[in-house]
C-alpha positions as CSV (number, residue, x, y, z in Angstrom):
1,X,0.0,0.0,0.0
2,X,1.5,3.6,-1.1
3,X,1.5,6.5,2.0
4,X,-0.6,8.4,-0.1
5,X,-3.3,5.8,0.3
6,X,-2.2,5.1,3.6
7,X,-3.1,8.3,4.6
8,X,-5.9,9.3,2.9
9,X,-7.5,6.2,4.7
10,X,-6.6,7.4,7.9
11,X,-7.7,11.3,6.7
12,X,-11.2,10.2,5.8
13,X,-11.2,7.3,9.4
14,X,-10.4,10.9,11.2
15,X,-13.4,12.7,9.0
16,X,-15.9,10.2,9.6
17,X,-15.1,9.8,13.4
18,X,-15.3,13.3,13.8
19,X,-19.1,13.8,12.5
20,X,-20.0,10.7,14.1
21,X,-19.0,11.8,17.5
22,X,-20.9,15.5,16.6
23,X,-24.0,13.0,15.8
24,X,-23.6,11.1,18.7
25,X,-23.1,14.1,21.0
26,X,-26.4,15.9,19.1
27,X,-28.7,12.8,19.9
28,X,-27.7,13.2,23.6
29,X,-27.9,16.7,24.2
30,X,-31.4,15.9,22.0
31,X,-32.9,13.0,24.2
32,X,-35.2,15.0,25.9
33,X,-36.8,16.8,22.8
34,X,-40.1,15.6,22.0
35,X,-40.6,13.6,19.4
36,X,-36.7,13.8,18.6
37,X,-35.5,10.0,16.9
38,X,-32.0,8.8,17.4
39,X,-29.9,9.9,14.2
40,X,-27.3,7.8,12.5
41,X,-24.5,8.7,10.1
42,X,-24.5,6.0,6.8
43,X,-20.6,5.3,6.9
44,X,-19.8,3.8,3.5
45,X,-16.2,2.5,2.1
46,X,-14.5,4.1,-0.7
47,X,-12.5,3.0,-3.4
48,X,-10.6,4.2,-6.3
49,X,-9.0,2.0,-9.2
50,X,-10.4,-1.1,-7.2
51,X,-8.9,-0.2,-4.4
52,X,-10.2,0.8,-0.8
53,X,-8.9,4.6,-0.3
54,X,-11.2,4.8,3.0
55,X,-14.8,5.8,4.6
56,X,-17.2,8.5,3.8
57,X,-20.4,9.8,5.2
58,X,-23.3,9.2,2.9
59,X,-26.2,11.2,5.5
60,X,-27.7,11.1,8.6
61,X,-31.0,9.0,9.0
62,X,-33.3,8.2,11.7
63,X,-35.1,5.0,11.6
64,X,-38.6,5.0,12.9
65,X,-41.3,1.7,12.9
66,X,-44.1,2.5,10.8
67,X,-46.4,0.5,11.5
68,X,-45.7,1.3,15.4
69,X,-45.8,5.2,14.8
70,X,-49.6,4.5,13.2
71,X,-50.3,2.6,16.1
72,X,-49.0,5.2,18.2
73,X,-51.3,7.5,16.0
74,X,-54.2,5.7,16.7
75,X,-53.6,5.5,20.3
76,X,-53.2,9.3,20.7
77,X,-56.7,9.3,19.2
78,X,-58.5,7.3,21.6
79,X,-56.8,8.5,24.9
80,X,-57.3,12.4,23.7
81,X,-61.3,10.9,23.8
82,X,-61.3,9.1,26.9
83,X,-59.6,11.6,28.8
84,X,-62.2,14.6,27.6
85,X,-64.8,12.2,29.0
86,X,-63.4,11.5,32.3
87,X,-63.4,15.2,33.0
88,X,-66.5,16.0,32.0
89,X,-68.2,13.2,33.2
90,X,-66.7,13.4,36.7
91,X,-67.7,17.7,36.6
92,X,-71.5,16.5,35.6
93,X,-71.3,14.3,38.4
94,X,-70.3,16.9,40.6
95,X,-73.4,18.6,39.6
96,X,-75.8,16.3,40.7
97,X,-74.2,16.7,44.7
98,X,-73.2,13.8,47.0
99,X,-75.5,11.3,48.3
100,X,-74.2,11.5,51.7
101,X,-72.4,13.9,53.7
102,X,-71.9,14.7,57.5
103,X,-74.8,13.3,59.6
104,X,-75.7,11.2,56.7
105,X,-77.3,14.6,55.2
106,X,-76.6,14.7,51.4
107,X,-76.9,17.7,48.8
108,X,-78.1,15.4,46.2
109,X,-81.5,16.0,44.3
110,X,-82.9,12.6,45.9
111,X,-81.5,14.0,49.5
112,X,-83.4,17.2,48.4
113,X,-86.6,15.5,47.6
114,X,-86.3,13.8,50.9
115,X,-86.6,17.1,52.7
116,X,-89.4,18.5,50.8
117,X,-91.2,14.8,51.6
118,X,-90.0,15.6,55.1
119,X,-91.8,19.2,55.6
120,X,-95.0,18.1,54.1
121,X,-95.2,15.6,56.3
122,X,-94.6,18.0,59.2
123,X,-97.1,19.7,57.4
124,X,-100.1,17.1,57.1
125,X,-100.0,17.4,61.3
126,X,-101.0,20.6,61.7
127,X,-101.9,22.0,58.1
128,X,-103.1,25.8,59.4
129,X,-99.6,26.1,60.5
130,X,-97.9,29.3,58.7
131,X,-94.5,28.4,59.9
132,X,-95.0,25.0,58.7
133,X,-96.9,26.0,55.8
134,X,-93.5,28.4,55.5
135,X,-91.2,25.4,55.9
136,X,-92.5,23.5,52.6
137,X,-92.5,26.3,50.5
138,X,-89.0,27.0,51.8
139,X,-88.0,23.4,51.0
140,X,-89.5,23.2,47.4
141,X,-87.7,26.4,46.4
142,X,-84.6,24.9,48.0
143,X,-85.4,22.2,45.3
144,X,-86.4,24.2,42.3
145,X,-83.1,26.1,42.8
146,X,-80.8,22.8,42.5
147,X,-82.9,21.8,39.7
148,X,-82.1,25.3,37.6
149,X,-78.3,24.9,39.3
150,X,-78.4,21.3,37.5
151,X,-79.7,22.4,34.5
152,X,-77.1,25.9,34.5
153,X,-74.6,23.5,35.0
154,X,-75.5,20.9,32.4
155,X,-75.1,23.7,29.9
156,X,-72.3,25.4,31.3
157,X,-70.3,22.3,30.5
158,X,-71.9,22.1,26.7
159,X,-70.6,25.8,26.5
160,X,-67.1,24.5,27.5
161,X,-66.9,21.8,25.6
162,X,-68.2,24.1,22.4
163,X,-65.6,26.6,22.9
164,X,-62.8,23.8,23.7
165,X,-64.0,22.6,19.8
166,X,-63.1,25.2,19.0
167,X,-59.7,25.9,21.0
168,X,-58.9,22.7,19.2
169,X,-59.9,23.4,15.9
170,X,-57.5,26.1,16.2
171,X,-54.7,24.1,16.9
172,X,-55.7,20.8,14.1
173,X,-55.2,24.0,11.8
174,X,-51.9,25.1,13.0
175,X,-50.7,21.3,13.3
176,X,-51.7,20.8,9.4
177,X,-50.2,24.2,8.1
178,X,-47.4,23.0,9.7
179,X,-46.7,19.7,8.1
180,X,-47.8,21.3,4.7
181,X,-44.8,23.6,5.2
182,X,-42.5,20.8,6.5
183,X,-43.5,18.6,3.2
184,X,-42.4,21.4,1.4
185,X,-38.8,21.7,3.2
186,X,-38.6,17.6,3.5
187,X,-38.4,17.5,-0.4
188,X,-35.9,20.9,-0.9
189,X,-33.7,19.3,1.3
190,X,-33.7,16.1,-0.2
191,X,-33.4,17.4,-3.7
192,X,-30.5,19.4,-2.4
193,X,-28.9,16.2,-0.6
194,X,-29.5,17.0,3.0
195,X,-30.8,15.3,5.9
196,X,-34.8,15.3,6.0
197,X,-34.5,13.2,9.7
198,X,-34.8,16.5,12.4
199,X,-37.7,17.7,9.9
200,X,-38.9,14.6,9.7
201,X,-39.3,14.3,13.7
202,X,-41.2,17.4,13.5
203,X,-43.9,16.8,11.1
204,X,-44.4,13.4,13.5
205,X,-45.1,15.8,16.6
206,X,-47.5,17.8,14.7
207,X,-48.9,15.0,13.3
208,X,-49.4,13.7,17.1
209,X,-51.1,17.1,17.6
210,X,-53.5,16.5,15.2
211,X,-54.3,13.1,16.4
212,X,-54.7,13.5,20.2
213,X,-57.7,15.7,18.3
214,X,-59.1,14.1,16.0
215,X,-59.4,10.5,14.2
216,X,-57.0,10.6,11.1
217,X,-55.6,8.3,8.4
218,X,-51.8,8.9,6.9
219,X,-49.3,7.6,4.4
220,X,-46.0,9.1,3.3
221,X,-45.7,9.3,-0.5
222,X,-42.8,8.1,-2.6
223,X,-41.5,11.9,-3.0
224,X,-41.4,12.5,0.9
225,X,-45.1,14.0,1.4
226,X,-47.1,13.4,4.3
227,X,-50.8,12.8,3.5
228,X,-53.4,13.2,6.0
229,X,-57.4,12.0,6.2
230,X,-60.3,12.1,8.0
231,X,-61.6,9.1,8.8
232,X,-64.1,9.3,5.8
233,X,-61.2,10.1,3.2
234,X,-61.3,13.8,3.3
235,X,-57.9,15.3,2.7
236,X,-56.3,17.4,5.3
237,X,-52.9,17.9,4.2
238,X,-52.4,17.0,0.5
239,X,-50.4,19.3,-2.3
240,X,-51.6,21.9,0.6
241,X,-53.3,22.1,4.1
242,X,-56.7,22.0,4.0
243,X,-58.7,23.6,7.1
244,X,-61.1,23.1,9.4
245,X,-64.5,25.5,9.9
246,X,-66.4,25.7,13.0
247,X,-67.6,28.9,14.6
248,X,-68.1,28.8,18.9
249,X,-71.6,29.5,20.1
250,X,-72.3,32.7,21.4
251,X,-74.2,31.0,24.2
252,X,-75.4,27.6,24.8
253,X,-78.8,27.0,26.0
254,X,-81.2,23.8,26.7
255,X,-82.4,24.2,23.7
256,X,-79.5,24.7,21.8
257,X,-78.8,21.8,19.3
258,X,-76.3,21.0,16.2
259,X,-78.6,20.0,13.2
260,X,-76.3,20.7,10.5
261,X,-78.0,24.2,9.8
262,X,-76.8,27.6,10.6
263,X,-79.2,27.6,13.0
264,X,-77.8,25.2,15.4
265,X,-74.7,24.9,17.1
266,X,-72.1,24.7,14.8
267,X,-70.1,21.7,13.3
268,X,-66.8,20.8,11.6
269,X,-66.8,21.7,7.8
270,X,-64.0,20.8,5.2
271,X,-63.8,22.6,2.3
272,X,-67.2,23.5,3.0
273,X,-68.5,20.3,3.6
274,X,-69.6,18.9,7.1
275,X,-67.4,16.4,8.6
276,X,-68.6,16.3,11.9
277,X,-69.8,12.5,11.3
278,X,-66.4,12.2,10.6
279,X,-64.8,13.0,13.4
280,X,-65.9,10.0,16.3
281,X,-62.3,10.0,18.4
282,X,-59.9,12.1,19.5
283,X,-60.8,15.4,22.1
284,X,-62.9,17.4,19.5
285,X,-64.8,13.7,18.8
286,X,-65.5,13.4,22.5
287,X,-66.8,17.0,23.1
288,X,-68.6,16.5,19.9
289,X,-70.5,13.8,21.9
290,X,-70.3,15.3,24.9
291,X,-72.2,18.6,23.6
292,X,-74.6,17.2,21.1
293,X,-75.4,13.6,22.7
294,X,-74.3,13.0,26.7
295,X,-75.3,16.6,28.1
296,X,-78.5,16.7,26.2
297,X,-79.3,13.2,27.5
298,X,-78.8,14.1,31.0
299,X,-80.8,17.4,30.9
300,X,-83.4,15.2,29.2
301,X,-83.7,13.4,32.1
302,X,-83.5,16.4,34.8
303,X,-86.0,17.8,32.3
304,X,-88.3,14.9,32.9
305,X,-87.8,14.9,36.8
306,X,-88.8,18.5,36.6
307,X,-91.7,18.3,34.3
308,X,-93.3,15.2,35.9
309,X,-93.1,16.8,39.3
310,X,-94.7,20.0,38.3
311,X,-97.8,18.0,36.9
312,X,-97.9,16.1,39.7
313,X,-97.7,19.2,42.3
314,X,-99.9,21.3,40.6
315,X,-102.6,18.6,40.3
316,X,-102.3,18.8,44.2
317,X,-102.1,22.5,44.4
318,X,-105.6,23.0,42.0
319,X,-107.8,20.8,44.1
320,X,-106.8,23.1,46.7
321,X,-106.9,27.1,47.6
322,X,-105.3,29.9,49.7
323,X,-107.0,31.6,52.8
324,X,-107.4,34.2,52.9
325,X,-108.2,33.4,49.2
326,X,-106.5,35.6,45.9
327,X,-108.7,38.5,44.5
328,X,-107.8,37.1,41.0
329,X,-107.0,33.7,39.6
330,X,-104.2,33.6,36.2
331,X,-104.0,30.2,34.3
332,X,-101.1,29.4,32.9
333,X,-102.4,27.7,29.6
334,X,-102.4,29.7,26.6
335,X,-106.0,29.7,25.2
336,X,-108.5,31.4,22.9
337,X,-112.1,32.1,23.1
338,X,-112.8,30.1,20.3
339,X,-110.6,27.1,22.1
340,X,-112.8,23.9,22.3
341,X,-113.6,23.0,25.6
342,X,-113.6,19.1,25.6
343,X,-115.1,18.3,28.8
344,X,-117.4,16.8,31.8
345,X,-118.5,17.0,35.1
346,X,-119.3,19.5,37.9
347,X,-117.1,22.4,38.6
348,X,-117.2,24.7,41.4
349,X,-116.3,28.3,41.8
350,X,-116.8,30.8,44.3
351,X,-116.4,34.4,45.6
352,X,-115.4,34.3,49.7
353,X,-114.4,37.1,51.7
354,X,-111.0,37.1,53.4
355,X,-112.3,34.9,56.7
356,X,-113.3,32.3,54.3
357,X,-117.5,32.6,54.1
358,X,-119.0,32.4,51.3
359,X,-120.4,35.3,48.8
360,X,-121.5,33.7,45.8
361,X,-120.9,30.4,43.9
362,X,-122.3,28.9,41.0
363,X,-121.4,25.1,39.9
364,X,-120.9,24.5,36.3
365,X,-122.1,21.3,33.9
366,X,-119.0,21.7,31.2
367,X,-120.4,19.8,29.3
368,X,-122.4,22.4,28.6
369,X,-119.5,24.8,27.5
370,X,-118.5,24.0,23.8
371,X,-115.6,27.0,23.9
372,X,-113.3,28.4,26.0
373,X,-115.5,31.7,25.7
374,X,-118.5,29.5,26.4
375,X,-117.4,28.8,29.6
376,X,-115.9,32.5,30.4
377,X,-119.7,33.4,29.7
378,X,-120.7,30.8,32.4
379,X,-118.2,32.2,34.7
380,X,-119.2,35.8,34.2
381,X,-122.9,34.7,34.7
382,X,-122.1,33.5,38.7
383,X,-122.6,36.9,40.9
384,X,-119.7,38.4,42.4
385,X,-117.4,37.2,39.5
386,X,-116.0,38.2,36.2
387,X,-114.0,35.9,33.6
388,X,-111.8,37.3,30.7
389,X,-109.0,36.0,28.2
390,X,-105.9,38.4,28.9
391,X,-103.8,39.4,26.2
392,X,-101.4,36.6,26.8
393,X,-104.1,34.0,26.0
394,X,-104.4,32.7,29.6
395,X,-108.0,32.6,31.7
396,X,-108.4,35.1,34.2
397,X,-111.4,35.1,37.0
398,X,-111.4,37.9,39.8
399,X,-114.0,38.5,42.4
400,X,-115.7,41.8,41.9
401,X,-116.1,42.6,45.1
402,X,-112.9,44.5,46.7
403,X,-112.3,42.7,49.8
404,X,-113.3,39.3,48.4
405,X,-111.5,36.2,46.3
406,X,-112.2,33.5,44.5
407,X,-112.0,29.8,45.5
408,X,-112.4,27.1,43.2
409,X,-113.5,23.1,44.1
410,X,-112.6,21.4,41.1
411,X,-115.8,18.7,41.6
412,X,-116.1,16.1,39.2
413,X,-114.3,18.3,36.2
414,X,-112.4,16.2,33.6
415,X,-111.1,18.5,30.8
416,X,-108.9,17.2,28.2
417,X,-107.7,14.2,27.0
418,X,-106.0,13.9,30.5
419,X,-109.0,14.3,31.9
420,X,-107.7,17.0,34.6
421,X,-109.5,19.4,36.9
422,X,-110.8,22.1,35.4
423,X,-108.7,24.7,37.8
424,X,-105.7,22.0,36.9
425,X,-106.2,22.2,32.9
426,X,-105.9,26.1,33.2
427,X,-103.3,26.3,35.4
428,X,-105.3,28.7,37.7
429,X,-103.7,27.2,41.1
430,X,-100.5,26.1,39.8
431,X,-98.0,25.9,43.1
432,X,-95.1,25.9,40.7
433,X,-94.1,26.9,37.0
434,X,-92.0,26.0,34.5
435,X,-91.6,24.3,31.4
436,X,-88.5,22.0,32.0
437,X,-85.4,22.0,34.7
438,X,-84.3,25.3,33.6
439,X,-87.2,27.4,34.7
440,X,-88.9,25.3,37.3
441,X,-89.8,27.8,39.8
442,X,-92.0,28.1,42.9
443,X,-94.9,30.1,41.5
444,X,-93.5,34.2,42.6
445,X,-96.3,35.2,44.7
446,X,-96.6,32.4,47.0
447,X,-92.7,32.8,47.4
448,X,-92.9,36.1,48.3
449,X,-96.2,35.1,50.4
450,X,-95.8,31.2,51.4
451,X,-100.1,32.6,53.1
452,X,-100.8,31.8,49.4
453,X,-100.1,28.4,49.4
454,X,-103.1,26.2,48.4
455,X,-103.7,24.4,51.8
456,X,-107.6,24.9,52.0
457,X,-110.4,23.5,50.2
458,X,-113.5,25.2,48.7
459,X,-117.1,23.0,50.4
460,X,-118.1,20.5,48.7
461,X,-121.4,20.2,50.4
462,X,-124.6,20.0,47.7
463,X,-125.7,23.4,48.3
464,X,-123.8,26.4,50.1
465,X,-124.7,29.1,52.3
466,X,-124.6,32.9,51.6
467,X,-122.4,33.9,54.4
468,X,-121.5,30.3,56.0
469,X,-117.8,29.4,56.7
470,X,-116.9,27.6,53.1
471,X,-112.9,27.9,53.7
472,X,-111.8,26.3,57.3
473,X,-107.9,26.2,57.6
474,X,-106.7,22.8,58.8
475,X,-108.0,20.8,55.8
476,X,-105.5,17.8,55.6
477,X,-106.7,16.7,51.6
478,X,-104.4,19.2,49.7
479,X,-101.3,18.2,51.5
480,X,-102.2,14.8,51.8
481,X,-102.4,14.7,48.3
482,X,-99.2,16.6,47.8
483,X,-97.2,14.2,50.0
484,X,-98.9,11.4,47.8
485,X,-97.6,12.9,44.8
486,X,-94.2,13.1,46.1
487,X,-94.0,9.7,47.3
488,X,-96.3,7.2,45.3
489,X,-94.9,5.3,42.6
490,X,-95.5,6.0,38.9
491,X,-93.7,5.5,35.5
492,X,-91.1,7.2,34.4
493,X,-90.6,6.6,30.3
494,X,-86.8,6.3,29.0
495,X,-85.0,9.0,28.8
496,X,-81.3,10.2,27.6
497,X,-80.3,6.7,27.8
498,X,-81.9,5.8,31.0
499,X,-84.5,3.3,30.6
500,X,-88.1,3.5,31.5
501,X,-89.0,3.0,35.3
502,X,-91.0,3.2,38.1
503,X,-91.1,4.8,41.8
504,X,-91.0,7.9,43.2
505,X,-89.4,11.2,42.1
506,X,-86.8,10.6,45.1
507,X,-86.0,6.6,43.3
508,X,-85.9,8.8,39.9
509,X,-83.3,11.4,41.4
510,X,-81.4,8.7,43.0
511,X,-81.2,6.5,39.2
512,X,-80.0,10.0,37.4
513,X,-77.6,10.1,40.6
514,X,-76.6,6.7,39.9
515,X,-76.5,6.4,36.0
516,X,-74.0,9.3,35.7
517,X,-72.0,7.9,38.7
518,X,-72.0,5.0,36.4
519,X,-70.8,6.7,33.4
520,X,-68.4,8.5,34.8
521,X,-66.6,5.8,36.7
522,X,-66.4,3.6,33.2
523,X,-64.9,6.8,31.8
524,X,-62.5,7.0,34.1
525,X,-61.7,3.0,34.0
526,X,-61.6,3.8,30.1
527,X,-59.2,6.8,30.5
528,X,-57.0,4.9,32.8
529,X,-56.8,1.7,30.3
530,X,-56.4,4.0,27.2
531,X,-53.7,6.1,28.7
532,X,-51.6,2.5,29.7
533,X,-52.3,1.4,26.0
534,X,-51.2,4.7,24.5
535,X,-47.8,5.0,27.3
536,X,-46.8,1.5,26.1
537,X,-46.9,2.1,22.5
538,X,-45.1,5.5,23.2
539,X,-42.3,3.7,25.2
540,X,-41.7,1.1,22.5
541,X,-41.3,3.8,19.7
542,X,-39.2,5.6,22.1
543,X,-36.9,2.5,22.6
544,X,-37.1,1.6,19.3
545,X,-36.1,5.2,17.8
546,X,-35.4,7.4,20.9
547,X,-31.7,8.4,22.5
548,X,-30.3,5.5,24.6
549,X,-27.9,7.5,26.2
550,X,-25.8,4.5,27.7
551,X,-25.3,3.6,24.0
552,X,-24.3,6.9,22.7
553,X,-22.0,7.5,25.3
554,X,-20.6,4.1,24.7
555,X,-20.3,5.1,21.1
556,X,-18.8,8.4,22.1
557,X,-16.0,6.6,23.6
558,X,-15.2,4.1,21.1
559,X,-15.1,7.0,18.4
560,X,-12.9,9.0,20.5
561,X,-10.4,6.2,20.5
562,X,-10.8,5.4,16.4
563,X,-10.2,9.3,16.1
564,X,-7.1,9.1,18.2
565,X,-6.0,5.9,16.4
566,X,-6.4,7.6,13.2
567,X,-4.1,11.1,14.6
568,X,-2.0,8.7,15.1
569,X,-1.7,6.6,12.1
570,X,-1.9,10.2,10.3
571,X,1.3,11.1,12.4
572,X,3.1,7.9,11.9
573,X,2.4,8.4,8.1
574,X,4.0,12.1,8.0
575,X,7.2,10.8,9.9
576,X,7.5,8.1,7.2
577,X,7.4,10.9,4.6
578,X,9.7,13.3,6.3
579,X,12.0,10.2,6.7
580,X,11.7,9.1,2.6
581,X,12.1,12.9,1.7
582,X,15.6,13.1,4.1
583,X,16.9,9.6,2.3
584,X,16.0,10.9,-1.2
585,X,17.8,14.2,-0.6
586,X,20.7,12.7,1.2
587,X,20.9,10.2,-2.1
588,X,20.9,13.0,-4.2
């Protein structure tokens, strides 16, 4: 072997050694860079004339499994989901209070229910009591208020989850724009002979970013391009990044809903196409749910709580009246004159002074009344009395005489297709309002005045007496049959994913309790079994492509001592030339 090829091994040894040991030393110093893949220079031999003349460096690469980075992918996906729903399920059961508490006294809606069952019980012993009489009123308002707290709540956490969408929507787009851009630098790089592997490691990260929000598809093209896909084969990054829409709510209420209209809440377009079908994993998946499916379901079922116990109260309250009794009566069902009256039986209604004697009455046949005007004119004909439609459509009857009220005995009335009380069917005793959880409210004046609470029933006798006691406080049948409705057992129909039932409204409470205490303690089992799957995958990738820094120190060392071999060798080679040069010159 000549010197010159002597040493032009041990120059290019002392090259090659040189950038390994900068590669080696940059994976270390890189370990604990996200995403960052171990990086390896491609040493090659050389040759000239058939003849080996040394190494060279060919590149740096990284080497990263692809079908364990898709499964990575995939992983990210379903543990962005099951963590969104462990948080909100565990904040909507947080909502619906504990069951028990100090003194075995919970703040749950069943515990609340309990109480109200409690003070008309306390009631039902000595009816005439104000304070008593106080005490329930108190206690139902105490309920209606956690039942609009539930509900606020309930779409509180839809608003959240609509504005995370679209925090995250945000961030899909800045994630896509981002491997579009590093496509675009991958294949300059490459054309120009450099190493794509650190931008490389970077379009992985973002491509991580997009799936811990979304469900997505990939494949790297023969040129170097990252593709990505929604689930249904929409492009998101092709020749360019293509975008996600979705516009935040201004407010979120019961009744808000996504129905794929700009009337709704919004959804995920593409190009101007809806996606949001598309999109079943990942955070924006889960709040997609969340919003538009789980909330809804459990407001559905507070809904129905609230709606079935306001029936069921007010059909108690209407057999019943206030003593002193009111100067005017307001139904709460919207009507017309020309509304058809469809119904039987005897109704009762009176004009009584404040003590409770009797003025006037009359008692009605309705089946008389074809119209809701025929029976105003019925009304109107009873002395003492006057009937009207008000401009919001509901029926209005006020005693005429200034220091007087009316008092209604609902008889043997069946209006309807329910077949309710005439006073009930109106809404003209109603102890509470509301159309739903939202609004459920203990009817304003008998707040402000728990003396207006329904506790007193009109005579029933045959035939009345001008001036005899008709109104006697102490009457047990109105909160008897409030304390019935509270506690007897009827149907409840499915609802919101919770299957039809029966019992009271207290066993209802307690399965709404119990159904989201379900839910959210298989989301958490779920979040706690996704986020092992998706830590194990991570780990192998990482031990697969990540920094082993025992190994690159270990490769440190054993470059360090090639470089130093080759000084050497480089060294001995220059003292054999100095050594031929003197001989040549001492020849000559």
């Amino acid at each position: 072997m000549s010197l010159d090829i002597a040493r032009s091994i041990a120059v290019s040894s002392l090259t090659a050694s040189q950038f390994q040991i900068s590669v080696a030393s940059s994976n270390i110093s890189n370990a604990d860079t996200t995403g960052y893949s171990v990086k390896t220079a491609n040493q090659v031999a050389t040759t000239s004339g058939g003849a080996g003349t040394g190494v060279a460096i060919t590149g740096i690469t990284s080497s990263v499994d692809k079908l364990l980075m898709k499964s990575v992918i995939a992983a990210t996906s379903e543990l962005g989901a099951a963590e969104i729903d462990d948080t909100y399920l565990d904040r909507l059961q947080a909502l619906y209070g504990s069951t028990s508490g100090a003194n075995d006294t919970g703040t749950s809606l069943a515990n609340t229910l309990a109480s109200l069952e409690s003070a008309v019980t306390s009631l039902a012993g000595t009816p005439s009591s104000a304070s008593l009489q106080a005490n329930v009123v108190s206690a139902l308002d105490d309920l209606a208020s956690q039942l609009r707290e539930t509900s606020s709540g309930i779409q509180s956490l839809r608003a959240d989850a609509d504005a995370e969408i679209a925090s995250d929507v945000d961030e899909v787009n800045t994630a896509l724009q981002t491997i579009d851009d590093l496509n675009d630098q991958i294949k300059q790089a490459a054309a120009s002979g450099q190493s794509t592997a650190d931008l490389e490691d970077q379009r992985n990260v973002a491509l991580q970013t997009v799936a811990e929000k979304m469900n997505i598809s990939y494949f790297v093209s023969s040129s170097g391009d990252m593709q990505v896909y929604t689930s249904g084969g929409q492009a998101l990054v092709d020749s360019s990044a293509h975008l996600l829409g979705f516009t935040a709510a201004s407010s979120v209420k019961a009744s808000s809903t996504y129905d794929g209209t700009s009337s709704g809440l919004s959804g995920i377009t593409l190009n101007g196409v809806d996606v949001t079908s598309q999109i079943s994993s990942g955070e924006i998946g889960a709040l997609l749910d969340l919003r538009d499916t789980e909330l809804p379901a459990a407001q559905a079922q507070l809904d129905q709580l609230a709606t079935t116990l306001a029936d069921s109260l007010n059909a108690a309250s209407n057999a019943g009246t206030a003593l002193p009794p009111p100067a005017t009566l307001t139904g709460t069902t919207a009507v017309t004159s020309s509304t058809a009256l469809s119904a039987t039986g005897t109704v009762r209604i009176a004009a009584v002074d404040q003590s409770g004697n009797l003025v006037s009455y009359g008692d009605l046949d309705l089946s008389s009344y074809a119209t809701v005007g025929d029976l105003v004119d019925g009304i109107n004909g009873i002395s003492g009395l006057s009937a009207s439609i008000d401009s919001s459509g509901r029926l209005v009857i006020s005693a005429t005489g200034s220091s007087n009220g009316v008092a209604i005995n609902e008889m043997t009335s069946a209006v309807g297709a329910a077949g309710a009380g005439l006073s009930d069917y109106f809404g003209l005793n109603d102890l509470v309002t509301g159309t739903g959880a939202s609004n459920f409210a203990v009817r304003s004046d008998i707040l402000a005045n728990s003396g207006l609470f329904q506790v007193t029933t009109l005579d029933s006798s045959a035939t009345l007496t001008t001036g005899g006691k008709v109104l006697t406080a102490g009457s047990t049948e109105v909160v008897d049959s409030l304390y019935s409705a509270l506690t007897s057992s009827r149907s409840f129909s499915a609802s919101g994913g919770l299957g039809s039932t029966t019992g009271s409204f207290a066993d209802y409470a307690a399965d709404i309790i119990s159904n989201v205490a379900s839910k959210a303690t298989s989301a958490a089992t779920t979040y706690t079994a996704k986020s092992t799957t998706q830590s194990s995958l991570a780990n192998a990738l990482t031990s697969q492509s990540g920094v082993n820094l025992d190994e690159e120190t270990a490769k440190i060392s054993s470059l360090q001592n090639q470089y130093t071999a080759a000084s050497q060798l480089i060294q001995v080679i220059n003292e054999m030339f100095s050594s031929l040069m003197t001989a040549v010159q001492s020849v000559g």
